[in-house]
N, CA, C and O atoms as a MOPAC input file, in Angstrom:
PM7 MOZYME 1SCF
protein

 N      3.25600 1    83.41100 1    64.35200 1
 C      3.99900 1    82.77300 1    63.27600 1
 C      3.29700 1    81.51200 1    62.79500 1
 O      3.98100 1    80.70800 1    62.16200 1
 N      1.94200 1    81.22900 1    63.03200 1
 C      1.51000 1    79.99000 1    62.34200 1
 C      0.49200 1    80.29400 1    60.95700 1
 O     -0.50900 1    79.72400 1    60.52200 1
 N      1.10800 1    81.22000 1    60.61100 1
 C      0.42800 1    81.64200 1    59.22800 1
 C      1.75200 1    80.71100 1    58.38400 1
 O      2.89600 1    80.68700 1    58.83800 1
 N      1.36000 1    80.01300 1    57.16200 1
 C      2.12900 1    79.25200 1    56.26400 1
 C      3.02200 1    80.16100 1    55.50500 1
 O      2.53200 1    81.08300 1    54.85400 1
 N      4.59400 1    79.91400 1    55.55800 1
 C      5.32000 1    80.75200 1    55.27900 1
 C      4.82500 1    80.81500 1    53.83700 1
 O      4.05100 1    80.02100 1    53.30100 1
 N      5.50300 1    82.08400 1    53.20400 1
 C      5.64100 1    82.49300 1    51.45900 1
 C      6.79600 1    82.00100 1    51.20200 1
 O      7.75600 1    81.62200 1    51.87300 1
 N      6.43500 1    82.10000 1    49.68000 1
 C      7.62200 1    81.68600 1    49.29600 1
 C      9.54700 1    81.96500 1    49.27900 1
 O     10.54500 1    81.33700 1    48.92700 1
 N      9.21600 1    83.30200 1    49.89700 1
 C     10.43400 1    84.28500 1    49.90800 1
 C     10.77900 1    84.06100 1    51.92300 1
 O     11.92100 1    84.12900 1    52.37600 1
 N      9.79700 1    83.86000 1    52.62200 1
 C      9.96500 1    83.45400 1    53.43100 1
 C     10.91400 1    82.04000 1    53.78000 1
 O     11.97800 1    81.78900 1    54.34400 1
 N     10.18600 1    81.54600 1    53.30700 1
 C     10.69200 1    80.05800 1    52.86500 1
 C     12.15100 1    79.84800 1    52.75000 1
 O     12.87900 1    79.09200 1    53.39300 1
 N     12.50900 1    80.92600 1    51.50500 1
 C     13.97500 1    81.19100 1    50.98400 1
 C     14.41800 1    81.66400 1    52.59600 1
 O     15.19200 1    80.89000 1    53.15900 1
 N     14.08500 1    82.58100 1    53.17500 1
 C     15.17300 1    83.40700 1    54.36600 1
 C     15.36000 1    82.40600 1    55.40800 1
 O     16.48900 1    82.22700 1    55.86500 1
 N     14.35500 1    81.73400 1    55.83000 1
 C     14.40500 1    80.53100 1    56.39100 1
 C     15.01100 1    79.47100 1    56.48700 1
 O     15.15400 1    79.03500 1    57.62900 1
 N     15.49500 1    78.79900 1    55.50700 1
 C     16.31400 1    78.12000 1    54.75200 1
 C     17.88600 1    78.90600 1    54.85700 1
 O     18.87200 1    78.43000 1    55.41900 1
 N     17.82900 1    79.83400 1    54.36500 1
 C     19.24300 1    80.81800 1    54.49200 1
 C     19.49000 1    80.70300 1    55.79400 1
 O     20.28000 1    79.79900 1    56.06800 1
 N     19.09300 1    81.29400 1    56.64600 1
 C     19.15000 1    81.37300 1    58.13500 1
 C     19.48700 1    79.84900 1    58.74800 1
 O     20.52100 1    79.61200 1    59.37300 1
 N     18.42100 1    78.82700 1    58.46100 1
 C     19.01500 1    77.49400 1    58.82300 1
 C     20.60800 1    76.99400 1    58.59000 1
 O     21.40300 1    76.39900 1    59.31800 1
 N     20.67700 1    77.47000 1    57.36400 1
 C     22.57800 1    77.14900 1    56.53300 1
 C     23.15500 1    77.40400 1    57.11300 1
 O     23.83700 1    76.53000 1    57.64800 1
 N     23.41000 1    79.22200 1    57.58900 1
 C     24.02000 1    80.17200 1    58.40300 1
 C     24.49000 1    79.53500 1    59.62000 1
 O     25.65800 1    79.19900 1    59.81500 1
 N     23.06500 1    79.31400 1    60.81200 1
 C     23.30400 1    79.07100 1    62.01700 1
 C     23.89400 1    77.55400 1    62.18800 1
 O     24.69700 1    77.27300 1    63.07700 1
 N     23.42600 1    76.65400 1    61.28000 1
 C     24.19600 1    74.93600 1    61.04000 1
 C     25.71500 1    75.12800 1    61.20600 1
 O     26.44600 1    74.73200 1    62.11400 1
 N     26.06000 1    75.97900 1    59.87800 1
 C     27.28600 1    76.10800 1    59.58400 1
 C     28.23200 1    77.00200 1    61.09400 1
 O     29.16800 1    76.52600 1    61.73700 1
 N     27.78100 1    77.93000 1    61.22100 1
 C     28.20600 1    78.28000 1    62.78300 1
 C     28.63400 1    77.51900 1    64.05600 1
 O     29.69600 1    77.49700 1    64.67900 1
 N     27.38200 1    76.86700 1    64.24000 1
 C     27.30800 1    75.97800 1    65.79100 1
 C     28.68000 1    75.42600 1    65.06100 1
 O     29.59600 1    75.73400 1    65.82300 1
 N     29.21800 1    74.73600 1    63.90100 1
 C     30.13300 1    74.04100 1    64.16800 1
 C     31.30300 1    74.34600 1    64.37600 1
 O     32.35000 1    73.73900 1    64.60100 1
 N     30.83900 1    75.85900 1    64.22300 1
 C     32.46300 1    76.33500 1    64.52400 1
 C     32.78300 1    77.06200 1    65.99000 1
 O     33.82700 1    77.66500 1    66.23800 1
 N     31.60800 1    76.87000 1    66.96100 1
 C     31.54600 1    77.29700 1    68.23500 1
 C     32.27200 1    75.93300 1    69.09100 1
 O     32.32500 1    74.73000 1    68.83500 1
 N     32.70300 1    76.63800 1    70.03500 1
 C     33.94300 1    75.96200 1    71.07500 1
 C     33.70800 1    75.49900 1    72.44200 1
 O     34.42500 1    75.08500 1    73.35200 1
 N     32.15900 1    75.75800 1    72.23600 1
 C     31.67900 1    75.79900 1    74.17400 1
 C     31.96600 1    74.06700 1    74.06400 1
 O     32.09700 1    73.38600 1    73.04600 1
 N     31.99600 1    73.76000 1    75.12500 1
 C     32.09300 1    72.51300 1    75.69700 1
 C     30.41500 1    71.64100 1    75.74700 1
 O     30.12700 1    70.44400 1    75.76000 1
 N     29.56500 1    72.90500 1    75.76600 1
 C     28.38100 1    72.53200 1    76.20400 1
 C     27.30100 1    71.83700 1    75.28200 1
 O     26.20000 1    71.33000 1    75.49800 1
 N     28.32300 1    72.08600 1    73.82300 1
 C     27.79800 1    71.97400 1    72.30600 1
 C     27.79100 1    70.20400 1    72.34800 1
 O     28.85000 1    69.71700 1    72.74300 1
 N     26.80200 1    69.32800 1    72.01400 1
 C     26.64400 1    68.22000 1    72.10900 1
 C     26.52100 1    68.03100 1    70.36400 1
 O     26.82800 1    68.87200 1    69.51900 1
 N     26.02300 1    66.78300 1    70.16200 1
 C     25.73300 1    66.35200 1    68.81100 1
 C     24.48500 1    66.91500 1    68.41100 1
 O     23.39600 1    66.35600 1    68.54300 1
 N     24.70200 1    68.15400 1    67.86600 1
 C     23.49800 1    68.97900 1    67.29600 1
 C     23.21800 1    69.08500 1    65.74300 1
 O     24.01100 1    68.97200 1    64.80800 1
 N     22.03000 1    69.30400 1    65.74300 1
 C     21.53900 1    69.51000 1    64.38100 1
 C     20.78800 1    70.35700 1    63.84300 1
 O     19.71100 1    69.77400 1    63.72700 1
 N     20.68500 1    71.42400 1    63.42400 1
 C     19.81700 1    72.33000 1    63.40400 1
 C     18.55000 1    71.77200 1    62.66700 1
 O     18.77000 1    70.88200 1    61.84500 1
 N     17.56600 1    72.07800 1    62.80500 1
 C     16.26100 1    71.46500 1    61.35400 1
 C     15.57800 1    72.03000 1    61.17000 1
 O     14.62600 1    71.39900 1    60.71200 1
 N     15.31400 1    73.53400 1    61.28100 1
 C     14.80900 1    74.73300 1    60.62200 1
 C     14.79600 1    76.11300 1    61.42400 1
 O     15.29400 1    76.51400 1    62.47600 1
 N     14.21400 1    76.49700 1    60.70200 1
 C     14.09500 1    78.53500 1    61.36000 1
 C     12.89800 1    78.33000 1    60.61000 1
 O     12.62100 1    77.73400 1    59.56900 1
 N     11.86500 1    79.44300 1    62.00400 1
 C     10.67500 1    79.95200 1    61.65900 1
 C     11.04400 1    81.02900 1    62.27100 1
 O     11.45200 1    81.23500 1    63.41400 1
 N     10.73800 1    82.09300 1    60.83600 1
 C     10.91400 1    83.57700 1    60.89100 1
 C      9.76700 1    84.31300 1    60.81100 1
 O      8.81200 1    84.03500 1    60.08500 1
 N      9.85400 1    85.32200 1    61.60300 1
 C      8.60800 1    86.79400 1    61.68200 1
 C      8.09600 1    86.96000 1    60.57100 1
 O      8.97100 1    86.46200 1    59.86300 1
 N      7.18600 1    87.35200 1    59.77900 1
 C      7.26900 1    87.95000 1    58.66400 1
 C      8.17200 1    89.21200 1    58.53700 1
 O      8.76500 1    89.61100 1    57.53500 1
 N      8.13400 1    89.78600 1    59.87500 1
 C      8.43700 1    91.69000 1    60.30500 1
 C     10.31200 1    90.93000 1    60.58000 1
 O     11.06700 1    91.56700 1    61.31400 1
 N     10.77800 1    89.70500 1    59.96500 1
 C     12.53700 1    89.07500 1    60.43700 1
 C     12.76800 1    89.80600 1    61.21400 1
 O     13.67300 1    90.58500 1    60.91400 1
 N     12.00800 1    90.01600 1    62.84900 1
 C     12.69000 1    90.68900 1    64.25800 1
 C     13.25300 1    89.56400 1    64.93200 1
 O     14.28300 1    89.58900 1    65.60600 1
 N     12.26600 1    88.23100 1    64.63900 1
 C     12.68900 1    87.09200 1    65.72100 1
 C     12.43800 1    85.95900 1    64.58700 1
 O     12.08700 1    85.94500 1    63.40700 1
 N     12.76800 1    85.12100 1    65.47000 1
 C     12.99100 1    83.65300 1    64.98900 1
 C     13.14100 1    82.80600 1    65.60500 1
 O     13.91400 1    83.09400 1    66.52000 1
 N     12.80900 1    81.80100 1    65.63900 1
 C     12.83500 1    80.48100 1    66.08300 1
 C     13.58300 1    79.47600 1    65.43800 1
 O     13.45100 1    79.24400 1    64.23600 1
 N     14.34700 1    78.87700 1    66.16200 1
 C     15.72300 1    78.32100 1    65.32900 1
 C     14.98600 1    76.32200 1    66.34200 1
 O     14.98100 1    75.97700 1    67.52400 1
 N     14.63700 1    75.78900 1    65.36900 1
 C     14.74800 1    73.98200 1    65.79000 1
 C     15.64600 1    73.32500 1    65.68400 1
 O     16.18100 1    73.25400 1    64.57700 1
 N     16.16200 1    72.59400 1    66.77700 1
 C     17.28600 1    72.09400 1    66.64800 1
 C     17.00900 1    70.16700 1    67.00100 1
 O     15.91200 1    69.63900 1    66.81900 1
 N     17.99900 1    69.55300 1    67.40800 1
 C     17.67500 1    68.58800 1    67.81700 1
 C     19.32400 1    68.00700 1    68.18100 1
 O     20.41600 1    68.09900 1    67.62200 1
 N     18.77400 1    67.33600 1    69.51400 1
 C     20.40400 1    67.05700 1    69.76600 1
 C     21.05400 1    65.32600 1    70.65500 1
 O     21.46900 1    65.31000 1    71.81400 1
 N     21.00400 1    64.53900 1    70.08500 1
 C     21.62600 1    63.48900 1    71.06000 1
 C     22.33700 1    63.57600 1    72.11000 1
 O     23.24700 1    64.31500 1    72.48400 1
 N     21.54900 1    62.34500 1    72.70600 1
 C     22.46100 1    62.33100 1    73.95300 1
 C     21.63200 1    62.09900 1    75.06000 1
 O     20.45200 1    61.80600 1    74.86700 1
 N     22.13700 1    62.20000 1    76.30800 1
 C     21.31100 1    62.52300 1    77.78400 1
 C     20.03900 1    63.55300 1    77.51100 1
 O     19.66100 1    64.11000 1    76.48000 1
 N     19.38500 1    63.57300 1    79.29100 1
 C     19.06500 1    64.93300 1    79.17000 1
 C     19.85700 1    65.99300 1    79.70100 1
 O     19.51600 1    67.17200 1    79.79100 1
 N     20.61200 1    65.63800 1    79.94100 1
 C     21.57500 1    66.23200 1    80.82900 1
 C     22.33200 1    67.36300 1    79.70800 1
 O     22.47100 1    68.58500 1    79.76100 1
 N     22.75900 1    66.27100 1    78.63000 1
 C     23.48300 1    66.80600 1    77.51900 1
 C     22.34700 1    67.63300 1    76.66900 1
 O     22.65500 1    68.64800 1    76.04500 1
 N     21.40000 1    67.26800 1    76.68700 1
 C     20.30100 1    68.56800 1    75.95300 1
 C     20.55100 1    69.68700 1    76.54600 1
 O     21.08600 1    70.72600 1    76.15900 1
 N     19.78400 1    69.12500 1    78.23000 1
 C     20.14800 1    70.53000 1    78.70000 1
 C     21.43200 1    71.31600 1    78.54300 1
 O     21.27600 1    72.50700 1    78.27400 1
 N     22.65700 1    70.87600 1    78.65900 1
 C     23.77700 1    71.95400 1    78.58500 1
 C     23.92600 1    72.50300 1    77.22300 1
 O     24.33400 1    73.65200 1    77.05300 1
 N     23.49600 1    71.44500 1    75.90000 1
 C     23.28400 1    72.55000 1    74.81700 1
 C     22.40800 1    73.57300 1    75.05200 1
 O     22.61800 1    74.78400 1    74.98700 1
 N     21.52100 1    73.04700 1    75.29900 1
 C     20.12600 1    74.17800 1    75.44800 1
 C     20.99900 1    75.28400 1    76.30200 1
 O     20.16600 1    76.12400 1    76.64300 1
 N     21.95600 1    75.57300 1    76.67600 1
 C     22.29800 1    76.28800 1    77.34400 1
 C     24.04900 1    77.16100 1    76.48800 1
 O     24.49400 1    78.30000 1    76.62800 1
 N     24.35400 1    76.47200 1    76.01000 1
 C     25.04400 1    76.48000 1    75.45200 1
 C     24.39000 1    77.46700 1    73.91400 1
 O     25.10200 1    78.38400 1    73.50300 1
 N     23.38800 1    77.24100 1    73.37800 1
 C     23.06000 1    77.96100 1    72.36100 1
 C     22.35700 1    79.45400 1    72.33300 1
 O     22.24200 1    80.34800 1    71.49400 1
 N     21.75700 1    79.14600 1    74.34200 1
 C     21.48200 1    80.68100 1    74.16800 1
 C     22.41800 1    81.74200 1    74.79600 1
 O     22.11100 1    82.84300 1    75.25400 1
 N     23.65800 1    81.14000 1    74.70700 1
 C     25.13600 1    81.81300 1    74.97500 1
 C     25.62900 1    82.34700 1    73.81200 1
 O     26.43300 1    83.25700 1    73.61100 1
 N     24.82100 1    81.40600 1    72.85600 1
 C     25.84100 1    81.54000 1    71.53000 1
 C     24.81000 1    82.71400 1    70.84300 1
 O     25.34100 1    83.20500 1    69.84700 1
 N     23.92000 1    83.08800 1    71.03800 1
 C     22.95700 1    83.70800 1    70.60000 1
 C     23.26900 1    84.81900 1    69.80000 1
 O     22.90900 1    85.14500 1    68.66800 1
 N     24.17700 1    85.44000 1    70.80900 1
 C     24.60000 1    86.97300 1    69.58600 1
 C     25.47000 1    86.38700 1    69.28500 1
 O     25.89200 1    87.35300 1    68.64900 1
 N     26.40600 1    85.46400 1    69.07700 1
 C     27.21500 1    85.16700 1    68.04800 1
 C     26.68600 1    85.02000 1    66.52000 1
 O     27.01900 1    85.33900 1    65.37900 1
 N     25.93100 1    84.52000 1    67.02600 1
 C     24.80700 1    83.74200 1    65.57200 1
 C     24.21700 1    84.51600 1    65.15600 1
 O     23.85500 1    84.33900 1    63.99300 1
 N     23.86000 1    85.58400 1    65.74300 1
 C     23.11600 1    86.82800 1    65.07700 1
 C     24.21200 1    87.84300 1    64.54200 1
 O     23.80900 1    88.77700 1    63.84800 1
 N     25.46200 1    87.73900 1    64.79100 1
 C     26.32700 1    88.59300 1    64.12600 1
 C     26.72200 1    87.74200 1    63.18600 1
 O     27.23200 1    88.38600 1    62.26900 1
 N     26.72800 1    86.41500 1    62.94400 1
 C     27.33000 1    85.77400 1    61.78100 1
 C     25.99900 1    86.12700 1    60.64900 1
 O     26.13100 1    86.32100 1    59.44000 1
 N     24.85100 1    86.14100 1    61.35300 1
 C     23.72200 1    85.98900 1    60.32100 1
 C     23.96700 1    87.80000 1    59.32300 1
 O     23.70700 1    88.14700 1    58.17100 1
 N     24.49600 1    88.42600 1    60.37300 1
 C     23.83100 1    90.30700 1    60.18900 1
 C     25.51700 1    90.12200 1    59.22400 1
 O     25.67600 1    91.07400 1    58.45900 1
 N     26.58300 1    89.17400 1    59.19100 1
 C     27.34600 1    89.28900 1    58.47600 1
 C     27.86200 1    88.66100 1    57.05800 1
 O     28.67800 1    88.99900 1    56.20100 1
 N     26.88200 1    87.47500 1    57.27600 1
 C     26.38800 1    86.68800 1    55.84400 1
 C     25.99100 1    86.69200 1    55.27900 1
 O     26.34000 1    86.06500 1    54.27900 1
 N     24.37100 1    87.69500 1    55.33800 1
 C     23.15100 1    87.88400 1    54.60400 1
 C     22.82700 1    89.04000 1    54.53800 1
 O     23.49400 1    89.76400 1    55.27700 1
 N     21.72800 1    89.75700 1    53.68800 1
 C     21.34900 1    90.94500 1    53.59800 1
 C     20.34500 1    91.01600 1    53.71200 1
 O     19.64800 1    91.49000 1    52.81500 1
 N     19.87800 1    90.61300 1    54.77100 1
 C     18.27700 1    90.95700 1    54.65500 1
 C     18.30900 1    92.26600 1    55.93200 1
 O     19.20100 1    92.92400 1    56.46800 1
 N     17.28400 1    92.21500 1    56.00600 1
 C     17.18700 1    94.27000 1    56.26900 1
 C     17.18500 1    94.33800 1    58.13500 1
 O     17.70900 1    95.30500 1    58.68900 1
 N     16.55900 1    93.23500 1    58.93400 1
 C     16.96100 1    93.04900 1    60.14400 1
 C     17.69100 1    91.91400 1    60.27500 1
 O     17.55200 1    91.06200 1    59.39800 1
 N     18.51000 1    91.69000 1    61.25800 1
 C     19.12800 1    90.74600 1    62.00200 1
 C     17.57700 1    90.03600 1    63.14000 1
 O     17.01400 1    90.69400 1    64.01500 1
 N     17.29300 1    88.83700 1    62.80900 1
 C     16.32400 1    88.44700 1    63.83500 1
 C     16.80200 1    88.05500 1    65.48700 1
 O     17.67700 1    87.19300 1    65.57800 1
 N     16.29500 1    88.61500 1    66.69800 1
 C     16.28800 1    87.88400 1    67.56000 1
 C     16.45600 1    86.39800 1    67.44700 1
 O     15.95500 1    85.84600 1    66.46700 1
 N     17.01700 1    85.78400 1    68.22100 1
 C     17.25700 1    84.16000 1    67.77400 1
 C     16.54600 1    83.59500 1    69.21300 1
 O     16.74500 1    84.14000 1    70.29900 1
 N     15.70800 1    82.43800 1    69.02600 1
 C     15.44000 1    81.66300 1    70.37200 1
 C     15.13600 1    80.54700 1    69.73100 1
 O     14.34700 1    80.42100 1    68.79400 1
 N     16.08500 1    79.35300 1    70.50500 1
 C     16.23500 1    78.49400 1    70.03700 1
 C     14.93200 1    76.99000 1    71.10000 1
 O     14.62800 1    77.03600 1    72.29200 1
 N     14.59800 1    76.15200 1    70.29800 1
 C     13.54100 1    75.21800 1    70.74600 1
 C     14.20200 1    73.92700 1    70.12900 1
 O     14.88900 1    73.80000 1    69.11600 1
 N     13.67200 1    72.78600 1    71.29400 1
 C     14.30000 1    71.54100 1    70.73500 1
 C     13.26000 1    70.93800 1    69.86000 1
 O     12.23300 1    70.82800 1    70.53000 1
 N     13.10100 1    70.53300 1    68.73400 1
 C     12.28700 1    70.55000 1    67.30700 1
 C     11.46500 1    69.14200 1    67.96500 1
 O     11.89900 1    68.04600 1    68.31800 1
 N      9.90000 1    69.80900 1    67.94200 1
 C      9.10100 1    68.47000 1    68.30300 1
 C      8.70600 1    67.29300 1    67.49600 1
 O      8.16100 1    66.25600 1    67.87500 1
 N      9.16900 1    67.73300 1    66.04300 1
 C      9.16600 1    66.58500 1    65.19700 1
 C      9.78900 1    65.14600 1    65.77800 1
 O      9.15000 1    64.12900 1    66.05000 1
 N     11.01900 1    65.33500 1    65.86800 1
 C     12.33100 1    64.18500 1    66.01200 1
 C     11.02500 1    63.60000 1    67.19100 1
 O     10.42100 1    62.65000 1    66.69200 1
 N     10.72500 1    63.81600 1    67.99900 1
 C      9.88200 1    62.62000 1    69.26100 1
 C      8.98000 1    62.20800 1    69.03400 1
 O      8.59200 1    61.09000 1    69.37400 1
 N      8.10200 1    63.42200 1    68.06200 1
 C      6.37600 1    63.21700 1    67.68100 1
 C      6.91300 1    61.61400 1    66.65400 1
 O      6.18300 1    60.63000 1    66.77000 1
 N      7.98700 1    61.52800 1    65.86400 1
 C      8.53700 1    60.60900 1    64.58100 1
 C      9.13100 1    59.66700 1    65.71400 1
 O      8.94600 1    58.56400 1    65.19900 1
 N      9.53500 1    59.50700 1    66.54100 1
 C      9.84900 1    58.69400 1    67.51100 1
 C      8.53500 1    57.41700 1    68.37600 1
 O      8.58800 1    56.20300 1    68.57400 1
 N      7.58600 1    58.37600 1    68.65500 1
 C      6.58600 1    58.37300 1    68.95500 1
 C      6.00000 1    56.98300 1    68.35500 1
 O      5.83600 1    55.83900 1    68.78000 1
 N      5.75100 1    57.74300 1    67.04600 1
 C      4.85000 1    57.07800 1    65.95000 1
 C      5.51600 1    55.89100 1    65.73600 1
 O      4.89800 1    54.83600 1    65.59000 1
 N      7.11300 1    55.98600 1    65.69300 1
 C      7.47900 1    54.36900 1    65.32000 1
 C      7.42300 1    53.46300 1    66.12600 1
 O      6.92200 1    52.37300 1    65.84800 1
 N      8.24900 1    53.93800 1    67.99500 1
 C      7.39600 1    53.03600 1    68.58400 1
 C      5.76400 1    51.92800 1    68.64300 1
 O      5.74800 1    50.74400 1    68.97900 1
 N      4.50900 1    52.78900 1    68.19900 1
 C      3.66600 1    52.85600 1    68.16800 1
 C      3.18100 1    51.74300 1    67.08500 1
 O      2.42800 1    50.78500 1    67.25900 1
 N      3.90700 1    52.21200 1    65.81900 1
 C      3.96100 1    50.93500 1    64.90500 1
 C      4.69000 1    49.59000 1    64.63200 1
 O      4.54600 1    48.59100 1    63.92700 1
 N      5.81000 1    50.23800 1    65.84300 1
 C      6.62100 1    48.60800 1    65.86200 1
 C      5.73900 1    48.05400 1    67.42600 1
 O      6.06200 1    46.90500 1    67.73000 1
 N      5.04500 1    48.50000 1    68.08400 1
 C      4.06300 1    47.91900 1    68.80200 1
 C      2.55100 1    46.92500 1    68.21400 1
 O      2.21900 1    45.86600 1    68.74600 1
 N      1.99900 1    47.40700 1    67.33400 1
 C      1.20700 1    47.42400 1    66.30000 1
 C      1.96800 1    45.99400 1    65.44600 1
 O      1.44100 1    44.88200 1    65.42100 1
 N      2.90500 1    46.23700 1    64.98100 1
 C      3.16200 1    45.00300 1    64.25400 1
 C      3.43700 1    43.94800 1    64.98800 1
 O      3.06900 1    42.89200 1    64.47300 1
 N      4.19600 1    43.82100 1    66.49200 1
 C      4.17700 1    43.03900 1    67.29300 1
 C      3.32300 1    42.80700 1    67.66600 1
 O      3.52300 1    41.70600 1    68.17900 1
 N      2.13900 1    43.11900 1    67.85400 1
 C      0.47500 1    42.48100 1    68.01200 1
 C      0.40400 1    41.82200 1    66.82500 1
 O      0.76500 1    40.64700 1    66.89600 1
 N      0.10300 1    42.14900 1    65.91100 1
 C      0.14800 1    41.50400 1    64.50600 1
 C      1.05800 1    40.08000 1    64.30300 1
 O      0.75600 1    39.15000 1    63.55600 1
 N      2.23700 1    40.17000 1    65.16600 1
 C      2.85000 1    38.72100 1    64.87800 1
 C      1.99200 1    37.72700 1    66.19100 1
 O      2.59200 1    36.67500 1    66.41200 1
 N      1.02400 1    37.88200 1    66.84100 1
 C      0.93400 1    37.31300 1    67.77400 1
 C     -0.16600 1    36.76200 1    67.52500 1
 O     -0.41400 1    35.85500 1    68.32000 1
 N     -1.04200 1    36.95500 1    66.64100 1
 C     -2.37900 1    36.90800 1    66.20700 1
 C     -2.60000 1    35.82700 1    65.03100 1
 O     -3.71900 1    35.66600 1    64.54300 1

């Protein structure tokens, strides 16, 4: 999947993100923390998918979402196979989105950087 999606890709992707957002909030597990979905990367062949999420809190509380979502898994794939028309229902596996830390990362990094800068 690291070929750059198309444009129609793009679209199912996006669809699929709406879908599964709009879902988690209507799931009841206990295990569901302050989540956010922040994209789907889909197959070209839509068998599987990769759903990014991101979630506050502990790690404790990651972990029990992280656990919590791959419970919810065929739920989300029957809301998807019942919302949309695209021709498969994708496998769903969900990953905690490495953006949110890599962007974490970097600001640390520059509010380090400018605090050298006031010292100088």
């Amino acid at each position: 999947m690291s070929h750059p999606p198309t444009p129609r890709m793009r679209k199912v992707n996006e669809l699929l993100r709406e879908v599964i957002a709009e879902e988690t909030t209507e799931l009841k597990d206990p295990g569901i923390g302050f989540l956010t979905i922040t994209g789907v990367e889909t197959a070209p062949d839509l068998r599987h998918a990769i759903v990014y999420y991101s979630v506050l809190g502990t790690d404790e509380e990651a972990a029990a979402t992280a656990a919590a979502l791959h419970r919810a898994g065929p739920r989300l794939q029957s809301a998807i196979s019942r919302q949309t028309r695209i021709k498969y229902t994708p496998v769903l596996e969900f990953r905690v989105d490495p953006s949110i830390e890599e962007g974490l990362k970097i600001d640390r990094l520059l509010h380090g950087l400018d605090r050298e800068g006031e010292k100088e």
